[in-house]
Backbone as JSON Lines, residues from 0, in Angstrom:
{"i":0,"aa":"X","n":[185.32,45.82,122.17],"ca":[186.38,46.44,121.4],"c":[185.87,46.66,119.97]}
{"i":1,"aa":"X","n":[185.97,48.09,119.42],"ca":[185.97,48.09,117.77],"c":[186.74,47.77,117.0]}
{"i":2,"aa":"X","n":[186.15,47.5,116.06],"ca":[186.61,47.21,114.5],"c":[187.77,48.01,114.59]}
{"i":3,"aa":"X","n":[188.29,49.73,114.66],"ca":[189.13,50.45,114.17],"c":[190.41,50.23,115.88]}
{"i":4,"aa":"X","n":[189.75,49.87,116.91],"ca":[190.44,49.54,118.43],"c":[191.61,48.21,117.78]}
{"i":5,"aa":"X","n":[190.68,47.2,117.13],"ca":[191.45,46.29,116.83],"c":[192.66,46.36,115.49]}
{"i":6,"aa":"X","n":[192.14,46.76,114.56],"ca":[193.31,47.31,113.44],"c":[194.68,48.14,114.01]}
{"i":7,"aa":"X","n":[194.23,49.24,115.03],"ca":[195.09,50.09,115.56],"c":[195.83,49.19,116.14]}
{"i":8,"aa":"X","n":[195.49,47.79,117.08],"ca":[196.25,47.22,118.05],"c":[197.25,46.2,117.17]}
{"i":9,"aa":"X","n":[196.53,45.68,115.82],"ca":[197.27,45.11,114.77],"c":[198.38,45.95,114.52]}
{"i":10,"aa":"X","n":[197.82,47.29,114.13],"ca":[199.2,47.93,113.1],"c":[200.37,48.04,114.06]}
{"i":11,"aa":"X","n":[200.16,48.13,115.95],"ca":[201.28,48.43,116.46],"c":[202.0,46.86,116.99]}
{"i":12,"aa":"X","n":[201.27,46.13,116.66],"ca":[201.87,44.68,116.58],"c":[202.95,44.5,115.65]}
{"i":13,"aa":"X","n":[202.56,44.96,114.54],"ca":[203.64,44.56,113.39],"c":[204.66,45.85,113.47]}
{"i":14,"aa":"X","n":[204.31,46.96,113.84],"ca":[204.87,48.06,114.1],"c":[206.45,47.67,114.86]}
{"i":15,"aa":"X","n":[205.96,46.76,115.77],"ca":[207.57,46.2,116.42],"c":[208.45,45.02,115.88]}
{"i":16,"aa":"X","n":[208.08,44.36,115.75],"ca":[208.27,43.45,114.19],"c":[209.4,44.47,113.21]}
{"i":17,"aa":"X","n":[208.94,45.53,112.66],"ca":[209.41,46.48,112.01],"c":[210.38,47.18,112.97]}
{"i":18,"aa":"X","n":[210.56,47.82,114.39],"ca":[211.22,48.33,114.86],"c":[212.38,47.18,115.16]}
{"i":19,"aa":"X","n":[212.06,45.71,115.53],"ca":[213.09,44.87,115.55],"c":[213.97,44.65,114.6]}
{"i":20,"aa":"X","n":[213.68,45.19,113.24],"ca":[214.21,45.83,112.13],"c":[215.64,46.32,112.03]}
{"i":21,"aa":"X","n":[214.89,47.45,112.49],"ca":[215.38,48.6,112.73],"c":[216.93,48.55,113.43]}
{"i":22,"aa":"X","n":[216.32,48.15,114.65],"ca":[217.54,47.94,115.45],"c":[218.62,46.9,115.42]}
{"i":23,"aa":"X","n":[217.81,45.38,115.0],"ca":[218.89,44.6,114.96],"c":[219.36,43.87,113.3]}
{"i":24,"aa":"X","n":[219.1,45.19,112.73],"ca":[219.17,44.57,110.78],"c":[220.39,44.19,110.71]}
{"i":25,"aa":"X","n":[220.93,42.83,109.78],"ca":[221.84,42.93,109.17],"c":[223.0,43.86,107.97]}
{"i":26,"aa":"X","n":[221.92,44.45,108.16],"ca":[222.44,45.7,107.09],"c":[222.02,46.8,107.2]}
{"i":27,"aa":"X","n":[222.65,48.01,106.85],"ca":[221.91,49.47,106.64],"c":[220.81,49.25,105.71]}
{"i":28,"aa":"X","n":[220.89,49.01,104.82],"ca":[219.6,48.79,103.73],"c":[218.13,48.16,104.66]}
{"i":29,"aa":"X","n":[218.84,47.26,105.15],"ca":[217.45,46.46,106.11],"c":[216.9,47.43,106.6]}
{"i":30,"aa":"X","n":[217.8,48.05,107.62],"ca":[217.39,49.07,108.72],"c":[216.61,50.21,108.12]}
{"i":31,"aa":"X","n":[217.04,50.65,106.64],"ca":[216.52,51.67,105.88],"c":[215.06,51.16,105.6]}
{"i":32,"aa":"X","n":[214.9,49.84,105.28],"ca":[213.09,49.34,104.8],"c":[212.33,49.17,106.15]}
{"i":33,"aa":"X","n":[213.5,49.17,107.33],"ca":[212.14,48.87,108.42],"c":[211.79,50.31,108.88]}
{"i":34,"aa":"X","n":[213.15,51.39,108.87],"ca":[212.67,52.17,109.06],"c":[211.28,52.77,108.53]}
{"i":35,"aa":"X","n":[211.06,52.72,106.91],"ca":[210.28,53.26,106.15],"c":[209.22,52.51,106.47]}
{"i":36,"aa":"X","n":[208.96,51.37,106.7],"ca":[207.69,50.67,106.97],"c":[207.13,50.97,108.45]}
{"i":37,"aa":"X","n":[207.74,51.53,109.33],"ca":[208.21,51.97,111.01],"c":[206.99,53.18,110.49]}
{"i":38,"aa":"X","n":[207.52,54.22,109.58],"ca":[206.89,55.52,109.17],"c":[205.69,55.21,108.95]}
{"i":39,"aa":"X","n":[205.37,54.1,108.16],"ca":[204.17,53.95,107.36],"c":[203.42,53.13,108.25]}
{"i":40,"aa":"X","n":[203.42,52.42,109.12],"ca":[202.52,52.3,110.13],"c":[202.28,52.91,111.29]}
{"i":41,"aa":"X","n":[203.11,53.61,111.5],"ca":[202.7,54.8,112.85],"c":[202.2,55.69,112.25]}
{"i":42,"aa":"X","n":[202.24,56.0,111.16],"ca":[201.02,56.91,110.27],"c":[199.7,55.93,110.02]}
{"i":43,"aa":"X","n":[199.43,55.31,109.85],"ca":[198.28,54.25,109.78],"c":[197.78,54.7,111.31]}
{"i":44,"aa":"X","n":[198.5,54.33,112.1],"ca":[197.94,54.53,113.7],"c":[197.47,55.82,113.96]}
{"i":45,"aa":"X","n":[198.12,56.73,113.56],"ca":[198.13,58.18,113.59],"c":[196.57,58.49,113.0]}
{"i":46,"aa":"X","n":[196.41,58.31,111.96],"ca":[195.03,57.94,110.93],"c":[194.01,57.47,111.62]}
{"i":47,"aa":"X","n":[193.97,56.5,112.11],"ca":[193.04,55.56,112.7],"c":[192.56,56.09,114.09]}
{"i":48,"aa":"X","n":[193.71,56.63,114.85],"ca":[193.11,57.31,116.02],"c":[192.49,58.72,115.83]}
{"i":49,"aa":"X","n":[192.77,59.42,114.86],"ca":[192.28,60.33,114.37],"c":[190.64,60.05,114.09]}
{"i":50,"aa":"X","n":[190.08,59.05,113.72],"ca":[189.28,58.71,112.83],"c":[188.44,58.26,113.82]}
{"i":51,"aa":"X","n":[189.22,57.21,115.55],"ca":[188.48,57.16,116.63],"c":[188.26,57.83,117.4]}
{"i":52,"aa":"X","n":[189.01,58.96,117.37],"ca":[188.59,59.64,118.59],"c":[188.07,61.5,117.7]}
{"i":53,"aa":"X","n":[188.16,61.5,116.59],"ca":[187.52,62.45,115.87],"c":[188.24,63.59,116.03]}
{"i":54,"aa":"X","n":[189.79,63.41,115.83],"ca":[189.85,64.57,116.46],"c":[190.85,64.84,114.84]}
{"i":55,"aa":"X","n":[190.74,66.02,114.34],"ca":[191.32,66.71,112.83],"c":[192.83,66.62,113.33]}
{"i":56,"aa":"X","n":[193.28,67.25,114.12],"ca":[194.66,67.51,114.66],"c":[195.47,66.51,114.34]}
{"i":57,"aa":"X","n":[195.12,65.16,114.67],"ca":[196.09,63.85,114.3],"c":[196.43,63.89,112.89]}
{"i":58,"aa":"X","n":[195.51,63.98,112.04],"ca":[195.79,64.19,110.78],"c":[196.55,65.04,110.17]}
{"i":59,"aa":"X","n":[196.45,66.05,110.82],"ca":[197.9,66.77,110.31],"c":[199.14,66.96,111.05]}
{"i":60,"aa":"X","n":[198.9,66.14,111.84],"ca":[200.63,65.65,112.75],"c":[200.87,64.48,112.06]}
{"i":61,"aa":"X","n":[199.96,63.61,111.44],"ca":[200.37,62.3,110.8],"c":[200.83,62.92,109.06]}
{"i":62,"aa":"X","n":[199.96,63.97,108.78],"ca":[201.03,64.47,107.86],"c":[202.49,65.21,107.44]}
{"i":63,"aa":"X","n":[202.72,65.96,108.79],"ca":[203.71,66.23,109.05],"c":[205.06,64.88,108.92]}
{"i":64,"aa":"X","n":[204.25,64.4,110.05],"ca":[205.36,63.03,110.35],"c":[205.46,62.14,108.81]}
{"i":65,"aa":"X","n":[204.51,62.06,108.32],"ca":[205.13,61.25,106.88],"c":[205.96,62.19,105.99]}
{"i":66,"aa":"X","n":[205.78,63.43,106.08],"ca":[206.54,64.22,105.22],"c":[207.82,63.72,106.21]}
{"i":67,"aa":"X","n":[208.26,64.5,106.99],"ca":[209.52,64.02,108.24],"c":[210.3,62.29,107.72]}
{"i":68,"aa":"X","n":[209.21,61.37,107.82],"ca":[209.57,60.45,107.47],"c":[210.6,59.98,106.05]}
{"i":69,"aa":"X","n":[209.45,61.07,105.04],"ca":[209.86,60.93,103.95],"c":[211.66,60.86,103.61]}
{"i":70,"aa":"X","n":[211.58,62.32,104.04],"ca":[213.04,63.43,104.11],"c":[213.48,62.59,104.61]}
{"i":71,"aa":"X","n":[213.81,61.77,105.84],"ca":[214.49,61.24,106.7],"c":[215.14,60.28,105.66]}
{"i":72,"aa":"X","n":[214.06,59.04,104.53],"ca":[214.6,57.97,104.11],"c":[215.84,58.58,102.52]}
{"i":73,"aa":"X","n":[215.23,59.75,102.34],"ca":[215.83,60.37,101.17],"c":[217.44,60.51,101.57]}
{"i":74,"aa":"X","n":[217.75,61.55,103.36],"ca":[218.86,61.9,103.39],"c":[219.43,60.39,104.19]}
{"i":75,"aa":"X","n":[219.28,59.6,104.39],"ca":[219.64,58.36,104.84],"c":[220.24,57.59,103.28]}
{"i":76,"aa":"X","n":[219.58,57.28,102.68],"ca":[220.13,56.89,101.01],"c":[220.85,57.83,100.97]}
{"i":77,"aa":"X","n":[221.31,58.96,100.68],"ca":[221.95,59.64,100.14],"c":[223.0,59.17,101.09]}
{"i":78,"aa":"X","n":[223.18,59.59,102.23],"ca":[224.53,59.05,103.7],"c":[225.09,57.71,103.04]}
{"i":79,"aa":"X","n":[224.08,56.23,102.43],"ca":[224.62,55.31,102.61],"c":[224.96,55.31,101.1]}
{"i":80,"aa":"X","n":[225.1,55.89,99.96],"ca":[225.51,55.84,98.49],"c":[226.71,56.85,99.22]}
{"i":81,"aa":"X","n":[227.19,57.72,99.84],"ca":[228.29,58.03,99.83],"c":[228.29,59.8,99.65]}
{"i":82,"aa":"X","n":[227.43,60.43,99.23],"ca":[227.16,61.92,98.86],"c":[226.4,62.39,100.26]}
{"i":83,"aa":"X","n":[226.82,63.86,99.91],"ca":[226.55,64.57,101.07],"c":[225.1,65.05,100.68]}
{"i":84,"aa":"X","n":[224.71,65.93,102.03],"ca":[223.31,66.46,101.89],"c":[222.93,66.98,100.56]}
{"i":85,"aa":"X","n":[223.97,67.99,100.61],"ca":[223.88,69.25,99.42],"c":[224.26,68.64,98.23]}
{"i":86,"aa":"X","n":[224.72,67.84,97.89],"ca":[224.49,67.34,96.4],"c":[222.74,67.31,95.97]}
């Protein structure tokens, strides 16, 4: 197994850790940081397999998806302060 086999198998270790988050948070706020940390390691993975298996394409689906991600945590805060999209 490689060096980058084993990091990848780390990041989706903690990756659920973070999705257990997600689903069973005490709070919206919780659910909002695991989500964002959810983003930021399936982009790590996204990266890393890119990087093992050489292929350019991951990299810009892993950029896509962090942009996606991004937007997602922006209109989520906005839902839980109380204002609509369009403000």
């Amino acid at each position: 197994m490689s060096f980058l086999t084993f990091i990848t198998f780390t990041l989706l270790l903690i990756s659920l850790g973070s999705l257990y988050r997600v689903i069973f948070g005490p709070t919206p706020h919780d659910r909002l940081v695991g989500l964002n940390l959810l983003v930021a390691l399936v982009t790590g993975v996204m990266v890393l397999l890119a990087v093992l298996y050489k292929r350019d394409i991951y990299l810009d689906v892993a950029l896509v998806y962090t942009m996606l991600g991004f937007i997602s945590v922006i209109a989520v805060t906005k839902h839980l302060k109380g204002k609509g999209l369009s403000e």
